[in-house]
C-alpha positions in Angstrom: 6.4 39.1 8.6 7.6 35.3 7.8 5.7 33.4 4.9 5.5 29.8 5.1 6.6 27.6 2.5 5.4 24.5 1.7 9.5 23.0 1.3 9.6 23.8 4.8 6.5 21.9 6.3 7.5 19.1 8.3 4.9 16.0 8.9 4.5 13.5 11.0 2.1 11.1 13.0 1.6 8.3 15.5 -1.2 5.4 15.3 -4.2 5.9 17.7 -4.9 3.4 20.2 -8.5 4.7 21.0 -10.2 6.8 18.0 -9.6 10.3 17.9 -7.0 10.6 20.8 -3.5 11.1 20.4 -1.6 9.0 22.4 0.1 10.9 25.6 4.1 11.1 25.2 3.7 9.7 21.4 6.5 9.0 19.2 5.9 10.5 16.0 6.7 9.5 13.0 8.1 11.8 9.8 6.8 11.3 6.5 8.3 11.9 3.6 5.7 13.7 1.4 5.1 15.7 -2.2 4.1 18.8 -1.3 0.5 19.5 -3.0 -1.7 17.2 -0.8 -3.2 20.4 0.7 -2.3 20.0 4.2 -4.7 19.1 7.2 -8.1 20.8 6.2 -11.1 21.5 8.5 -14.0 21.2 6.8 -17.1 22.9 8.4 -20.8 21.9 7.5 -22.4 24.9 7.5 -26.6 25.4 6.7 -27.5 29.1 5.6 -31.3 30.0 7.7 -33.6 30.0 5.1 -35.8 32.6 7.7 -37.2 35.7 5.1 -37.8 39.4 5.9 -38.4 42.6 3.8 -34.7 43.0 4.3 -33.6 40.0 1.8 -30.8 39.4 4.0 -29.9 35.9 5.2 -29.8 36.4 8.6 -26.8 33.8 9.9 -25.0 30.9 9.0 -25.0 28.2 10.9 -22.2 25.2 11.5 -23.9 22.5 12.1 -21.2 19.7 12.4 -17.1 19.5 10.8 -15.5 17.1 9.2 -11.0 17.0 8.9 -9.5 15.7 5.4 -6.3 15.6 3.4 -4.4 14.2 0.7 -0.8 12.6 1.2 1.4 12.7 -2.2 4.2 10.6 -2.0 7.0 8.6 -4.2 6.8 4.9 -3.4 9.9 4.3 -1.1 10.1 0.7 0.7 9.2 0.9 4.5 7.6 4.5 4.3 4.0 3.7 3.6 3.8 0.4 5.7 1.3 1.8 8.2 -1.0 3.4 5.4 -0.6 0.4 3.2 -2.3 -1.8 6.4 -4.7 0.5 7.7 -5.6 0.7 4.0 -6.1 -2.9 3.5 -7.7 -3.5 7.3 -6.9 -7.2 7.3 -4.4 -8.8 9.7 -0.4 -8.2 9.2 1.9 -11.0 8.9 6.0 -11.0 9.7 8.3 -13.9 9.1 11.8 -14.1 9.5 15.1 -16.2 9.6 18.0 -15.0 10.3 21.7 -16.2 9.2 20.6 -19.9 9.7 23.3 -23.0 8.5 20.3 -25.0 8.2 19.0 -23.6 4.8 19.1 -25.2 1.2 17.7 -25.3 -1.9 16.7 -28.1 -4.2 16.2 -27.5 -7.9 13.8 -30.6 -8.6 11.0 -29.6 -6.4 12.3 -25.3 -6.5 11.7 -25.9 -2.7 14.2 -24.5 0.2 14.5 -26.9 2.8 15.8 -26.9 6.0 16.7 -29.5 8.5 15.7 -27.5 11.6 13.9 -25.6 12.9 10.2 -24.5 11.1 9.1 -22.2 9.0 5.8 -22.6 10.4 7.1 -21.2 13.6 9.2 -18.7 12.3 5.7 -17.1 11.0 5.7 -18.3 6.7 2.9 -18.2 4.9 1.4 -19.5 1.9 1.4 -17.0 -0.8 3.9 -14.5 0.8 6.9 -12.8 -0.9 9.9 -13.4 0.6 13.5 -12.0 0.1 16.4 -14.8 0.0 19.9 -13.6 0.8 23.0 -15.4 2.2 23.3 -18.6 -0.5 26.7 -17.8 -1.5 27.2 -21.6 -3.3 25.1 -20.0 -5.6 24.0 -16.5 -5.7 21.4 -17.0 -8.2 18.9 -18.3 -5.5 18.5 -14.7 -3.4 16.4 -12.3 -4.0 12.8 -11.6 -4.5 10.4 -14.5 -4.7 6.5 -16.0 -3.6 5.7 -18.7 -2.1 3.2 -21.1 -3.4 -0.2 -20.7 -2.8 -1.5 -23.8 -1.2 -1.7 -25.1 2.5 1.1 -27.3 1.9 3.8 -25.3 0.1 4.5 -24.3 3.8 5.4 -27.0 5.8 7.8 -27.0 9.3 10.7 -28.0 6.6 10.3 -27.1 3.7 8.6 -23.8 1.4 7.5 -24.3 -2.5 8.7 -21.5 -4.6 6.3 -20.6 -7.6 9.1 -20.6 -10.7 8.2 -18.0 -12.8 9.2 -15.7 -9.6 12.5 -17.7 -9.5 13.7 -21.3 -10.3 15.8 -22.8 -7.6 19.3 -24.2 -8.0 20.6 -27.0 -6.0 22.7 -25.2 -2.8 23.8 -27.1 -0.1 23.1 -26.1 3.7 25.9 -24.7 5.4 25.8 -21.1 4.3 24.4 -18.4 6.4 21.1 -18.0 4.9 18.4 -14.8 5.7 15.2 -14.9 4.5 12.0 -11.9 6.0 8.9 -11.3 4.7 6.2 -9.2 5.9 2.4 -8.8 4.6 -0.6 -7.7 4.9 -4.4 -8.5 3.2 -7.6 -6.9 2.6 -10.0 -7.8 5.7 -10.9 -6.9 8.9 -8.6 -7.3 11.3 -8.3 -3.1 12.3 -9.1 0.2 11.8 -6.0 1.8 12.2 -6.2 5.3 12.7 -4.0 8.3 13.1 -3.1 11.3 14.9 -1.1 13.9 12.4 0.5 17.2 13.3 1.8 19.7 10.9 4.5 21.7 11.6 5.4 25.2 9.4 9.1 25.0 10.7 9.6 28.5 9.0 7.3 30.2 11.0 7.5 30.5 14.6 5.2 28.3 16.9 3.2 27.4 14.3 1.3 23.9 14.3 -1.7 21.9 13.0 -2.8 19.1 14.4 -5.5 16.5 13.7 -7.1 13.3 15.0 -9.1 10.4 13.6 -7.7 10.0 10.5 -7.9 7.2 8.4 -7.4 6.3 4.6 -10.5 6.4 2.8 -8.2 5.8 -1.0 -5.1 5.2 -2.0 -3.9 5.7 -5.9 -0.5 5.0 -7.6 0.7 5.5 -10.7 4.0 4.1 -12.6 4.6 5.4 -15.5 7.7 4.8 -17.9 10.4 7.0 -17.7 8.6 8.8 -14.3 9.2 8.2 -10.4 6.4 5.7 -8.8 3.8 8.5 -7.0 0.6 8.4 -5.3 -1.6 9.6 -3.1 -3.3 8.4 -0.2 -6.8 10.2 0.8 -7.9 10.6 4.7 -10.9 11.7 6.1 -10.5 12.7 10.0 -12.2 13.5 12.8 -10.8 17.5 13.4 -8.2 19.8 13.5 -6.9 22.6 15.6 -4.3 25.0 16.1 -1.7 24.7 18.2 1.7 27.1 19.3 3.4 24.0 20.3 4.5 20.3 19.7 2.8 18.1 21.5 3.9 17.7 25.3 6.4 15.0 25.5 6.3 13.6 22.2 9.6 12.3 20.3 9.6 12.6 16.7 12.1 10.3 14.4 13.4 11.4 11.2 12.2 10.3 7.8 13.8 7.1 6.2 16.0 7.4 3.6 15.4 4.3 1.3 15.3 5.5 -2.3 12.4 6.4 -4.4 11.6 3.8 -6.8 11.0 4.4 -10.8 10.0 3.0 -13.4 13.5 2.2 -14.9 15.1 0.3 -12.9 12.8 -0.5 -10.2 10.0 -2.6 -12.2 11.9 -5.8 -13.6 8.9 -7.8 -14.1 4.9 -7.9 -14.2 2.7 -11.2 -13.7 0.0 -11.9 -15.2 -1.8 -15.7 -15.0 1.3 -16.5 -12.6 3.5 -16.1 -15.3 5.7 -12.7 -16.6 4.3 -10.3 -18.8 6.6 -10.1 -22.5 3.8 -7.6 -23.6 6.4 -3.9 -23.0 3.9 -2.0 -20.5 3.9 1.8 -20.7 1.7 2.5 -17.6 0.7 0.9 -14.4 -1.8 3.0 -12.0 -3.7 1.3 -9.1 -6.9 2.4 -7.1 -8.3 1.6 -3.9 -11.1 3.0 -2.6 -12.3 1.0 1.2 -15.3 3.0 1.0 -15.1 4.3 4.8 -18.4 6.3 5.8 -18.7 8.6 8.8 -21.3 8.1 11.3 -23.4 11.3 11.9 -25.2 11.4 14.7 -27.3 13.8 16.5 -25.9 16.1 19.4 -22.1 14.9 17.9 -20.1 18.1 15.8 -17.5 16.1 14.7 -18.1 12.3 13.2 -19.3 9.9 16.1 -17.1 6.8 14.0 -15.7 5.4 10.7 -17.1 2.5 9.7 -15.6 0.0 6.3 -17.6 -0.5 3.3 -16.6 -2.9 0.3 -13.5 -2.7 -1.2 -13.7 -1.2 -5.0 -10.2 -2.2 -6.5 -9.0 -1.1 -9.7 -5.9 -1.5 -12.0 -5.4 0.3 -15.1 -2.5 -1.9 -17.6 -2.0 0.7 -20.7 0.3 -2.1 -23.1 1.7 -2.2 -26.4 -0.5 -4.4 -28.2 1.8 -7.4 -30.1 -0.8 -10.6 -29.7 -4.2 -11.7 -28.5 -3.2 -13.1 -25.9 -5.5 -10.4 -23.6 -8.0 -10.4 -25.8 -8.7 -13.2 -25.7 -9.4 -13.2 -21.7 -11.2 -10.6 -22.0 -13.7 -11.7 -24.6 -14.2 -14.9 -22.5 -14.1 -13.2 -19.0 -11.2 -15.6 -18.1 -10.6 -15.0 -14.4 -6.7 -14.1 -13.6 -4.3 -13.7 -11.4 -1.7 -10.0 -11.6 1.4 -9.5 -9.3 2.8 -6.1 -9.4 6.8 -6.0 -8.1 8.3 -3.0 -7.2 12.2 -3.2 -6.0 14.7 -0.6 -5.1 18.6 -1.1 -5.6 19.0 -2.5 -2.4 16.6 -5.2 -2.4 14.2 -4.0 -0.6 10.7 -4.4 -2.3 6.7 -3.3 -2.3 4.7 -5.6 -4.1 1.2 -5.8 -4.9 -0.7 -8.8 -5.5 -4.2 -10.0 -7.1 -5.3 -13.6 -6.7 -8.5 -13.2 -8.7 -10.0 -10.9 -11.6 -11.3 -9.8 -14.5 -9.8 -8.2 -17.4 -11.6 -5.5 -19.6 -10.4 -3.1 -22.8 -9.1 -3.8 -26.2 -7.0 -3.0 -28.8 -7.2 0.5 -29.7 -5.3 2.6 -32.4 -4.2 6.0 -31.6 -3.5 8.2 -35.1 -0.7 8.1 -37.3 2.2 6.7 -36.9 1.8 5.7 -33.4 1.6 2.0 -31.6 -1.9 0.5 -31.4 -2.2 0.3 -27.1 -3.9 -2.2 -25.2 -5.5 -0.1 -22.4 -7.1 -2.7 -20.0 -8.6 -2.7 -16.5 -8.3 -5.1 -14.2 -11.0 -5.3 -11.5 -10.3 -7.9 -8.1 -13.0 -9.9 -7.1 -13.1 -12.3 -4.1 -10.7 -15.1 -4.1 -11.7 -17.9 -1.4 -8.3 -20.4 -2.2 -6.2 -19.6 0.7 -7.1 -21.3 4.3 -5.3 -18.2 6.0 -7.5 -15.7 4.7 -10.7 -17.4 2.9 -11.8 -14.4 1.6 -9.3 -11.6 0.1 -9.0 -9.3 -2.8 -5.4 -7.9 -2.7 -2.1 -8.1 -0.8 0.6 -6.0 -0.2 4.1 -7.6 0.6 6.7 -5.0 2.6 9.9 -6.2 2.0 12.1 -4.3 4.3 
């Protein structure tokens, strides 16, 4: 008899349109995974009778209601968690893009690009997004990576303020065929995106799992030096079953193959305050936790819903301590900003972002001859200074 092994199990999934149906024909997506999440559990509820007789025996077990989970380990790869990332978040999901436009320049006195047609407006910028510049070939120095100011008018029809510590601008004339894309998404509650998954144990034959309802009820990260980027998101579904066959007309497309980032060469630079951090970090994890509850309800097995709590956001910042610079925000509860870039080798980014928190932790010495850390937390709070989305803990820019 075959033995399945977890190298071998192939997963994939497709966004539900109506909670806790798959849709009919779906195209399924592959995910590339860690093996160790588990796998698609059914979890029952079960009540032992608490009914006595001479016998001491229970007399039955009783299900009284099910519940599906599981845990999906990954290495952060750009483009492979976009769908988590934004049913994560819940907010709405924005997309801008311009592509090979003559119209494009930058001017070094105001680090603004400009153009002299069309709108950025229109072409679906917003304030505070991360963008990715390519195409300025007078000077290369202005692609790459960068965020747009914050305020109302740092996107205008013509022209988009650049914040400088994220790059400073040099003087290009238009002419060149200049690309810039961005795409993001916010912490609100725009959607509850959720899922239909089916696991398939390719070494065995006719041999699949499949679940429905699922949506992410935590995601984690940590970056570590000298490690690959990993995580985990957590999802809590509605149930599982076996099945001896794909699902009737579905199409499935392959995993991506973008690179998974490290902590090497795929972490340049940290923000802190809107400027970069000089402090040498060791360790970067994130947690997010959406607090999603089922709905139990009389005469229903499985959950009758999901339904959003409030967001409890964490970011754990383990430093080398060389001035007081934290310390000092931290003893006077100085509110602050943290952007969190991560960028593979061919430009293509994930990038986390924090308008508004608190730092905690201090310096702490850790035995002989070892460096004194600085192991802080940041915790998000509500940040109400952007017109798009009044009220917003965190962002996540997919740069694709």
């Amino acid at each position: 008899m075959a033995n399945a092994s977890s190298s071998r199990v192939s997963l994939r999934y497709v966004r539900e349109v109506t909670y806790g149906t798959t849709p009919s024909t779906p195209t399924m997506t592959t995910v590339r995974r860690v093996p160790g999440g588990g796998g698609l559990q059914r979890n029952p509820n079960v009540v032992s009778s608490q009914e006595a007789d001479a016998s001491r025996t229970i007399p039955d077990q009783i299900e009284t209601g099910y519940s599906a989970a599981f845990d999906y380990n990954f290495e952060l790869q750009a483009g492979a968690l976009d769908d988590f990332f934004i049913a994560t978040l819940g907010g709405t999901t924005y997309t801008a893009t311009l592509t090979a436009q003559t119209t494009i320049s930058a001017v070094a006195s105001t680090n603004t690009i400009h153009r002299s047609a069309g709108s950025f407006v229109s072409d679906g910028f917003k304030p505070g997004m991360w963008i990715k510049v390519s195409g300025f070939t007078g000077t290369v120095a202005n692609n790459g990576i960068m965020k747009i100011a914050d305020g109302d008018s740092d996107v205008t029809a013509t022209d988009m303020n650049i914040v400088a510590a994220t790059k400073t601008l040099v003087d290009d004339a238009a002419g060149e065929a200049v690309t810039i894309g961005g795409k993001m998404v916010r912490t609100g509650t725009a959607n509850q995106d959720s899922f239909s998954f089916e696991q398939h144990f390719t070494d065995l034959t006719n041999v699949y799992l499949r679940g429905v309802g699922f949506r992410p009820t935590g995601l984690s990260m940590d970056a570590t030096a000298g490690n690959v980027v990993t995580g985990t998101v957590n999802f809590l579904g509605q149930n599982i079953a076996t099945a001896s066959a794909a699902i009737t007309g579905e199409t499935v497309t392959p995993a991506g193959t973008t690179q998974s980032m490290n902590c090497t060469s795929n972490v340049a630079t940290l923000y802190e305050g809107g400027a970069a951090i000089t402090t040498l970090a060791r360790q970067v994890t994130l947690n997010i936790n959406p607090n999603v509850t089922e709905l139990r309800a009389i005469a229903n097995a499985a959950a009758a819903g999901l339904i959003d709590g409030t967001f409890d956001i964490s970011v754990g910042l383990n430093l080398f301590f060389s001035d007081l610079a934290f310390v000092n925000k931290v003893i006077n509860r100085t509110p602050t900003s943290l952007w969190l870039p991560f960028t593979d080798g061919a430009g293509k980014s994930v990038i986390f972002t924090f308008p508004k928190g608190y730092l905690a932790g201090t310096p702490k010495e850790q035995g002989q001859n070892t460096p004194v850390a600085q192991d802080l937390t940041y915790t998000p709070v509500r940040y109400t200074g952007l017109s798009l989305t009044p009220s917003m803990m965190m962002q996540i820019d997919m740069i694709n």
